[in-house]
C-alpha positions in Angstrom: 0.0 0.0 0.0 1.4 3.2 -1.1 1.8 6.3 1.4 -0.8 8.5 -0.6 -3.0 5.8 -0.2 -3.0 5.2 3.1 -3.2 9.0 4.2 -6.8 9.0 1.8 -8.2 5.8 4.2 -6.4 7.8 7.3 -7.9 11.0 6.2 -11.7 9.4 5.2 -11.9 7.6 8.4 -11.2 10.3 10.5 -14.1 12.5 8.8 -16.1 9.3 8.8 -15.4 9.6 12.7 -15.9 13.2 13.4 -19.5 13.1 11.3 -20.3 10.4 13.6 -20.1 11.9 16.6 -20.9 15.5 15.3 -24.1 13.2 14.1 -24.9 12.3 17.7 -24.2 15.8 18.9 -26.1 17.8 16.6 -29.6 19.7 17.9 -32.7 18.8 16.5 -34.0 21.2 13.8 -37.1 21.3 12.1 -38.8 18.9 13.5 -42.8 19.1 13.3 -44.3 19.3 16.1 -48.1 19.4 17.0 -49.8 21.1 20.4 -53.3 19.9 21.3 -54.5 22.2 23.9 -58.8 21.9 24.6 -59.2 23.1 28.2 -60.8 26.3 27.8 -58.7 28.2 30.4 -56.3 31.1 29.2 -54.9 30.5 32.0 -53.7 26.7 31.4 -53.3 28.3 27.3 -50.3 30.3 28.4 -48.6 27.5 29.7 -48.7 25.0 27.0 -48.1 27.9 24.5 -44.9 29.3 26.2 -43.3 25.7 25.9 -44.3 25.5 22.3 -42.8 29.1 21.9 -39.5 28.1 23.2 -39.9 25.3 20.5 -40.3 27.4 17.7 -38.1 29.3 18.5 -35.7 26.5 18.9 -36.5 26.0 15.0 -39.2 23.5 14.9 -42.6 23.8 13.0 -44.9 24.4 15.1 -48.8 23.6 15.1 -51.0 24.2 17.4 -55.2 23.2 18.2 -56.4 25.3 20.9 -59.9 26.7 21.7 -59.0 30.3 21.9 -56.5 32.5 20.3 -53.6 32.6 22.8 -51.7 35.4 23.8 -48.9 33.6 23.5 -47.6 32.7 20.6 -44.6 32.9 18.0 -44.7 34.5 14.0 -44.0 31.0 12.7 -47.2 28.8 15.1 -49.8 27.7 13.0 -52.5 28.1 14.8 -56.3 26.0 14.7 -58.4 27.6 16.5 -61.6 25.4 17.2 -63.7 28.0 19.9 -66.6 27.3 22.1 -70.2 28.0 20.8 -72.2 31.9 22.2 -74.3 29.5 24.5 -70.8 27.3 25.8 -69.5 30.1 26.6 -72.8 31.4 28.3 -72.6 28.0 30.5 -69.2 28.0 31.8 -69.6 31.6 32.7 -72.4 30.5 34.8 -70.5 28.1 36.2 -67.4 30.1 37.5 -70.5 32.8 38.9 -71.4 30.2 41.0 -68.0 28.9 42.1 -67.2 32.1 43.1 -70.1 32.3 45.4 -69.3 29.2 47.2 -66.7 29.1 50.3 -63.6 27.1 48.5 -62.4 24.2 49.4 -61.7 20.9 47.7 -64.7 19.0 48.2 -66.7 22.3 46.2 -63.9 22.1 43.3 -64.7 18.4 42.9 -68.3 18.7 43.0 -68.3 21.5 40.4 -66.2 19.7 38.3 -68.5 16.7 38.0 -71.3 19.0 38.0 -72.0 22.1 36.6 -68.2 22.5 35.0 -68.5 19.2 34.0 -68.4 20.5 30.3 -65.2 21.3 31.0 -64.2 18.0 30.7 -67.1 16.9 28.1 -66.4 19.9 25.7 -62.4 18.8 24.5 -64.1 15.8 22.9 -66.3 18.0 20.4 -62.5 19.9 19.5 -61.3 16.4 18.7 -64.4 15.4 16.7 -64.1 19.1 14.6 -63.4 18.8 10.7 -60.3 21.1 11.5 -58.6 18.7 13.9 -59.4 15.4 12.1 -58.1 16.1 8.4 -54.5 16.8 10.8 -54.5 13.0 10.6 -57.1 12.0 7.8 -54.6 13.9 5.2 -51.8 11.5 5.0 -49.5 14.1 3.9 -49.8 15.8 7.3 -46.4 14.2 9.6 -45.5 14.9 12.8 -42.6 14.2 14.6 -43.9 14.5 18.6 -47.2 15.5 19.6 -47.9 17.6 23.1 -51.3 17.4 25.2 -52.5 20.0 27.3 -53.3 17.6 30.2 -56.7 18.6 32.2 -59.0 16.2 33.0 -58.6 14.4 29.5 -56.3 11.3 29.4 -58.2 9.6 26.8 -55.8 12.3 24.7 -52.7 9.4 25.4 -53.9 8.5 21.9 -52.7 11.0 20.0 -49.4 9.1 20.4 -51.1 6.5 18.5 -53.0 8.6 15.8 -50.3 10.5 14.9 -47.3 7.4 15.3 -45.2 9.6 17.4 -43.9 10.3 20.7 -46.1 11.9 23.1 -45.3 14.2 25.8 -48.2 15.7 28.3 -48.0 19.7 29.8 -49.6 19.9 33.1 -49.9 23.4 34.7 -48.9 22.2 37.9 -46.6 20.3 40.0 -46.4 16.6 39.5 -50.3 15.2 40.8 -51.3 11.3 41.2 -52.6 10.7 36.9 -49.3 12.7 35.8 -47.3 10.6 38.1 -49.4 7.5 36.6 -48.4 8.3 33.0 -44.5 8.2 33.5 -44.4 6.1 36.9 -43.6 8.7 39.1 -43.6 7.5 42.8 -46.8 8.4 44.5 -45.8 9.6 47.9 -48.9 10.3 50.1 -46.6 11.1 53.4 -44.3 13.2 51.6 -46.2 15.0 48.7 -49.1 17.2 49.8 -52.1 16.8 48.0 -54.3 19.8 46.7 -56.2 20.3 50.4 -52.8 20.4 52.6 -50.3 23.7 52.3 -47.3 22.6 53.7 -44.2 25.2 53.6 -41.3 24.5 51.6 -38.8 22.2 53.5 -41.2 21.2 56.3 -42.3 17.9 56.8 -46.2 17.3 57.4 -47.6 16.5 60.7 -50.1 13.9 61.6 -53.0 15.9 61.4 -51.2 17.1 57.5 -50.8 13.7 56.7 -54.3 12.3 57.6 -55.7 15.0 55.4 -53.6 14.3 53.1 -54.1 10.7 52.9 -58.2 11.4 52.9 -57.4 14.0 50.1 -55.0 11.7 47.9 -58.5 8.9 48.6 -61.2 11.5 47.2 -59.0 12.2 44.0 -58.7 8.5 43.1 -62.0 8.4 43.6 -62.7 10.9 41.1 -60.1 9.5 39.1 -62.0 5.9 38.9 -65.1 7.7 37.6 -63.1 9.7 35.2 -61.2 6.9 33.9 -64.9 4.9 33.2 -65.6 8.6 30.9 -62.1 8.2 29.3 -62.8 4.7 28.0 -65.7 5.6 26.4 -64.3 8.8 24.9 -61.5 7.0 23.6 -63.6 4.3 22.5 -65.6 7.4 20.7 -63.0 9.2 18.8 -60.8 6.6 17.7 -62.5 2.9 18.2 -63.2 2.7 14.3 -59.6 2.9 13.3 -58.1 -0.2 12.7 -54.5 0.8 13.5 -55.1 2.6 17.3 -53.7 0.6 20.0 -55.9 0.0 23.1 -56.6 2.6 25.6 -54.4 0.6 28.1 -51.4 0.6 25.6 -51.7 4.2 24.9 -51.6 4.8 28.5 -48.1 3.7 29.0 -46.6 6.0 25.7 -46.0 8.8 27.5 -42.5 9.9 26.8 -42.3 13.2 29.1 -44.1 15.4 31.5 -43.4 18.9 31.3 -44.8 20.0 34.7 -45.1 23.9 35.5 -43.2 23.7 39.2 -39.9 23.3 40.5 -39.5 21.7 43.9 -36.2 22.9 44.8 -37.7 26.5 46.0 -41.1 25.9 46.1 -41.2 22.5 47.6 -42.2 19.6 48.0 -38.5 18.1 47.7 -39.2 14.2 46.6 -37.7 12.0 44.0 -39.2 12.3 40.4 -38.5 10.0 37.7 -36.2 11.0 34.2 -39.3 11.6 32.4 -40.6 14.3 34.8 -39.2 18.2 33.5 -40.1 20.9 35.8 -40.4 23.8 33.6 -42.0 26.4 36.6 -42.1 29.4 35.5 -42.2 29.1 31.7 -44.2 31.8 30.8 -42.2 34.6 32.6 -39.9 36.4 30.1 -36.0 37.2 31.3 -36.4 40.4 29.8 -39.9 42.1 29.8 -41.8 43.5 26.3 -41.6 47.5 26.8 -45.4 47.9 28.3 -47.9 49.9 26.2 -47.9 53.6 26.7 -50.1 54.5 29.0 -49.5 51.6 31.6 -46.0 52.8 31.6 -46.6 55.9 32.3 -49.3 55.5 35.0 -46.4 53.2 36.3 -43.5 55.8 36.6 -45.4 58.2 37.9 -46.4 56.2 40.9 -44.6 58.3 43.1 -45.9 56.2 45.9 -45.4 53.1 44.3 -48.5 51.1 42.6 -50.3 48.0 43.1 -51.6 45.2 40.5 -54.9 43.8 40.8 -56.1 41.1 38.8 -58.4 38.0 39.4 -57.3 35.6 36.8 -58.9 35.4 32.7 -60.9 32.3 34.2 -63.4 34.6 36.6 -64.9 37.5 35.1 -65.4 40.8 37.1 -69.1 40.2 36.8 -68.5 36.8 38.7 -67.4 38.6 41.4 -70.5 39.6 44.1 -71.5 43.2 44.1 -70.9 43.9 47.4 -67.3 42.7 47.3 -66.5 44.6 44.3 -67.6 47.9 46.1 -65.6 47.0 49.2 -62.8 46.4 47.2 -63.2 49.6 45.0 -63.8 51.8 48.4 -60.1 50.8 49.8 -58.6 50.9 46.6 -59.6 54.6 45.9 -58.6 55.8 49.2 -55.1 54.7 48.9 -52.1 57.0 47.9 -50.8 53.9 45.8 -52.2 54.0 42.0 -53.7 50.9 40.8 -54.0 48.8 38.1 -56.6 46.5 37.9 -57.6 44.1 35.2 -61.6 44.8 34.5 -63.5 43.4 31.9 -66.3 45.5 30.8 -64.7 48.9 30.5 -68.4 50.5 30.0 -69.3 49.6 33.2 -66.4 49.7 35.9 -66.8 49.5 39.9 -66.4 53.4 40.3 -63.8 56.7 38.9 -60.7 57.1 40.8 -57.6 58.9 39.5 -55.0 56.3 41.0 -57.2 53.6 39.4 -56.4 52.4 35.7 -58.9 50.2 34.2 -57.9 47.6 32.4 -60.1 44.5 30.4 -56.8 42.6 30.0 -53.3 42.5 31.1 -49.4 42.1 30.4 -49.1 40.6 33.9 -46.0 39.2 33.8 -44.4 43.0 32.2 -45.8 44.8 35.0 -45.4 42.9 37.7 -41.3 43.5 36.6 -42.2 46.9 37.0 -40.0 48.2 40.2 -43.0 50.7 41.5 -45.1 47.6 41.6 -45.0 47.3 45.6 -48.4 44.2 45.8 -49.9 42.1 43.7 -53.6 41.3 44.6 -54.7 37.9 43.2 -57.0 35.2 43.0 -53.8 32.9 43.9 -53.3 30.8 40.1 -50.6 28.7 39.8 -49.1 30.9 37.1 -49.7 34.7 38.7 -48.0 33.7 41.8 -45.2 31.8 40.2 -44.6 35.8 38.7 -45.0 37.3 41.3 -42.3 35.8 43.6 -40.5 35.2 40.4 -40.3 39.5 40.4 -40.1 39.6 44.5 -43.6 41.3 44.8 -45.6 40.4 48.0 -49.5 38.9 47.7 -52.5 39.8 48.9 -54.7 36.3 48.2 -58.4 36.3 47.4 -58.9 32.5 46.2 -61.8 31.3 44.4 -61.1 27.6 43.4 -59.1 24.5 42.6 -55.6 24.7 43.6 -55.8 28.5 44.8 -56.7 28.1 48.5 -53.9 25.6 48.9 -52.0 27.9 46.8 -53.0 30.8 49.2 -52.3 29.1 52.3 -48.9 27.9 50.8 -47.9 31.5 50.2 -49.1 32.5 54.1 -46.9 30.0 55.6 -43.6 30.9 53.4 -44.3 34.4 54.8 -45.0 35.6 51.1 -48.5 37.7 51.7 -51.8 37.5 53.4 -54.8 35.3 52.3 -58.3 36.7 52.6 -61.7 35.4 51.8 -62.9 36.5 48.8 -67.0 35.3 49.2 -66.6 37.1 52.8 -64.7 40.1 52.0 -65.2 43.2 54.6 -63.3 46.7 54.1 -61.6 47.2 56.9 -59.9 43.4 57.2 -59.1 44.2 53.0 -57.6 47.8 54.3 -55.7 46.5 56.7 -54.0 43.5 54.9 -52.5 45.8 52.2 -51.4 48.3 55.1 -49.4 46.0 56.5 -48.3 43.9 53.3 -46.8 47.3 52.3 -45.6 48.7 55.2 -43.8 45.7 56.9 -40.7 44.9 54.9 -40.3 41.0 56.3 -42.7 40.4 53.3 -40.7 41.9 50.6 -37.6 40.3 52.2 -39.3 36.8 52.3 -40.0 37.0 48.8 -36.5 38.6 47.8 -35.0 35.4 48.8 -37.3 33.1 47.2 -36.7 34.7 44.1 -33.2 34.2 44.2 -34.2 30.5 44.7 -36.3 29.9 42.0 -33.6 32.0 39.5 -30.7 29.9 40.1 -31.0 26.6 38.3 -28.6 25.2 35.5 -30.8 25.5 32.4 -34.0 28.1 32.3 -37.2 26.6 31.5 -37.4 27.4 27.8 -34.1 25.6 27.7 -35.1 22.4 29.9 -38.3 22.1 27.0 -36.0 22.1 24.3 -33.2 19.9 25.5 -35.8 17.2 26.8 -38.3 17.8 23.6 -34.8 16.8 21.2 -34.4 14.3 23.7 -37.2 12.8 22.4 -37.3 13.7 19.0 -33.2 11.8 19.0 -34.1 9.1 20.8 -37.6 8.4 18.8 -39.4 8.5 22.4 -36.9 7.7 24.6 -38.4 4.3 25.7 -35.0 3.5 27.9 -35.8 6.3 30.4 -39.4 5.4 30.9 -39.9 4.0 34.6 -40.7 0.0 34.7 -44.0 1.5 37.2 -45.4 2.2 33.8 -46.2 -1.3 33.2 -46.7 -2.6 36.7 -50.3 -3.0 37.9 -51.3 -2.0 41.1 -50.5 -5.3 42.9 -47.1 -5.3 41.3 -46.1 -1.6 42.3 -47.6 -2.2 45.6 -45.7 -5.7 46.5 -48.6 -6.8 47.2 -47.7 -9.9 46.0 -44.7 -10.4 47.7 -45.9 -9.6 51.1 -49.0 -12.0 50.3 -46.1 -14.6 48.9 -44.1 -14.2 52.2 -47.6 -13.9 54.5 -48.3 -18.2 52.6 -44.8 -19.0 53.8 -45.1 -17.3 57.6 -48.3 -19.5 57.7 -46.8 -23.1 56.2 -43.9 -22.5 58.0 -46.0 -21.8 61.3 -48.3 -24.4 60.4 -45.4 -26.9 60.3 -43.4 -25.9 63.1 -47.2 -26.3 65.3 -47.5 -30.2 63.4 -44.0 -30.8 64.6 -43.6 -29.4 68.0 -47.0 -30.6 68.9 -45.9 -34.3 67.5 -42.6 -33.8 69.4 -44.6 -33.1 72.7 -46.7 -36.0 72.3 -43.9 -38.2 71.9 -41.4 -36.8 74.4 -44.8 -35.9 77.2 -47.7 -37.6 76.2 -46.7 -41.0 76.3 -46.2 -41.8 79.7 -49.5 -40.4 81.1 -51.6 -42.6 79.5 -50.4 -46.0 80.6 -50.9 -45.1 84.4 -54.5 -43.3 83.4 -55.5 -46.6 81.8 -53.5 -48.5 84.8 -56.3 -46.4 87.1 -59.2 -47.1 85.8 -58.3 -50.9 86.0 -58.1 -50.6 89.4 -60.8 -49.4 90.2 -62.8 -52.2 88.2 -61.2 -54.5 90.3 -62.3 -53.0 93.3 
């Protein structure tokens, strides 16, 4: 072999080499991606859509189903907007009216959702059976690479996985709960992990009285979860049953390749052990640089000599949800104050009352202006996402929750020393007065959240980064079946060791069982041979006699 030769096979194998492992370093680009997101909630909407931002930004094609425009989004999202009917709409306002003048708690949340927001749950099915979603998969030209579910009460949506022939990864708005844990084999922790009913602060362990609630809250959600699984059967059953090459609703259920879960333990708590697939991605939505404000916000804002407050109850309750007579309460302290306000109102044409250190508002850039330094309090209904900014910005709360996860959410907040929790259905003046007086004058509030913030800051990739690394993950790894927990595929007897302690219980009793055969034989021989000769011996005796 000459020398020129053997440089060209020294030379090719070494590029042969380095595209191999450039191969198995490079990102994933332009990958399609599809976003199913029915839950009619803003709220949830800016969640989901702040992940697939980060992804589209990343340089994926995006598409996303949702039923409402989002205010999130990205100039290269195509977006298929399937919306709720005048009279849908008319129905689930009537149902947050009445929520909201219920006294919360999570036995009222769970009764509402099975009742009257029961279409809620109900309605995603219709956005599934719409012309505009199905010809996604009817059009055989249509490929996706990964498809992500807006989790909310809807697991017959594991399909999608199957009806697409791609990797699926769920988005829950939350921290890790019992069905997310289910779908990637999380550990299910009842004396560690507090449930939706117990506020535990960060770091703390519960206490007996924490963990029996606990363990009576974790019981009432399987129970709802049993009676939602018999509605996810038949949905699933309903949308897909016909086609010939959908797995089985069981199958489906264990194709879950990630959870992107809006929390992160390490400041907020609860610290517990979570599986690869779990990503916590808290805090998705809020931007490392704020979008300059509109005009006259950021005015109103600077000139806030006396600093300003925020008030806004969420896009899920409308101000006309709200009773009268709290609203006037709430307007009469507000107006008083030297501190301007903002506060997010819906029908501009009709507002609670004029003030000149009041700014009307029917929606809001929440995130932007809470990074506004003359914000000095945030006044909210307690969401997962609105408190997430707020202590992400170092802005005291003043708490007025309504439903679902916001009292616990609330109480959370009043044990970490972050604000002050008041009733919302039993709002008076003067306890409303006095809450913000002394969430703006003492400074133990602003210094509690000061710290958390630097907590929930420090980590060693930002959200929008974790979603893209794990989402390429995926996409590399065509679902990432080597990182899915065994739990997945274990029943409950199996997860449980059920078996095992029944197994070991059998050989306790056989092994007793024999040891009582074979002492009791031992005795006889050993004890119980000699007394019965002289009984026998006795009774002879006396015969004679």
């Amino acid at each position: 072999m000459s020398q020129q030769t053997g440089s060209l096979i020294s030379c090719t194998f070494v590029c042969l080499l380095l595209a191999f492992f450039a191969g198995q370093s490079l990102p994933v680009e332009g990958a399609n991606i599809l976003g199913v997101f029915t839950s009619h909630s803003p709220s949830h909407l800016i969640i989901h859509m702040s992940a697939m931002k980060a992804l589209a930004e990343a340089g994926h094609n995006v598409t996303v189903v949702c039923t409402s425009v989002p205010k999130v989004t990205h100039k290269s999202i195509k977006q298929i907007v399937i919306p709720l009917t005048e009279e849908e709409e008319k129905q689930l306002n009537a149902g947050m009216t009445g929520m909201a003048k219920e006294k919360p708690s999570i036995i009222n949340t769970f009764k509402n959702l099975l009742g009257s927001l029961s279409m809620y749950i109900d309605k995603q099915v219709d956005v599934l059976e719409d012309k505009r979603f199905t010809d996604l998969y009817k059009n055989k030209d249509n490929k996706f690479d990964a498809v992500v579910f807006g989790f909310f009460f809807n697991y017959y949506q594991v399909g999608l996985g199957s009806l697409f022939n791609c990797p699926l990864i769920l988005s829950w708005t939350s921290a890790p709960m019992s069905i997310v844990d289910e779908s990637v084999g999380n550990p299910e922790l009842i004396a560690l992990v507090p449930s939706m009913n117990v506020a535990v602060k960060p770091g703390q362990a519960m206490n007996f009285k924490q963990r029996l609630a606990n363990y009576f809250g974790t019981t009432l959600f399987r129970f709802i979860g049993f009676y939602l699984e018999t509605k996810n059967v038949v949905f699933y059953d309903r949308l897909w049953g016909k086609i010939p090459d959908m797995i089985s609703y069981d199958e489906a259920k264990k194709n879950v390749s990630l959870a992107l879960c809006n929390s992160h333990a390490i400041s907020e708590g609860p610290v517990r052990p979570n599986v690869p697939a779990v990503i916590e991605i808290g805090g998705i939505q809020i931007k490392e640089k704020p979008d300059p404000l509109p005009q006259d916000m950021q005015e109103f804002l600077d000139n806030a000599k006396n600093g300003a407050i925020l008030l806004s109850l969420g896009s899920n309750l409308k101000s006309e949800n709200v009773k009268p007579e709290s609203v006037e309460k709430i307007f009469e302290t507000l107006s008083k104050l030297k501190q301007r306000v903002i506060w997010k109102w819906d029908d501009l044409k009709h507002t609670p009352g004029k003030s000149a250190n009041i700014l009307y508002k029917s929606w809001l850039p929440q995130d932007d202006i809470l990074a506004h330094p003359n914000i000095k309090l945030f006044i909210t209904h307690a969401g997962k996402g609105g408190v997430a900014e707020s202590l992400y910005h170092a802005k005291p709360m003043l708490a007025l929750p309504v439903f679902a996860d916001q009292p616990n959410n609330a109480d959370k907040l009043v044990q970490s020393g972050y604000g002050i929790r008041v009733d919302l259905l039993t709002l008076e003046a003067d306890e409303f007065k006095a809450s913000i007086k002394e969430l703006l004058q003492n400074p133990i509030y602003t210094k509690n959240v000061q710290a958390f913030s630097k907590l929930y800051r420090d980590r060693p990739m930002s959200a929008r980064e974790s979603v893209v690394y794990w989402v390429n993950y995926v996409l590399r790894h065509h679902g990432a079946a080597h990182m899915q927990s065994p739990l997945v595929h274990m029943n409950f007897i199996a997860a449980s060791n059920l078996d095992v302690y029944a197994f070991l219980a059998f050989v306790l009793f056989i092994a007793s069982l024999i040891s009582f055969v074979v002492l009791r034989f031992c005795y006889r021989k050993c004890c119980g041979g000699k007394g019965k000769p002289q009984k026998s011996s006795q009774k002879s005796k006396v015969k004679k006699h």
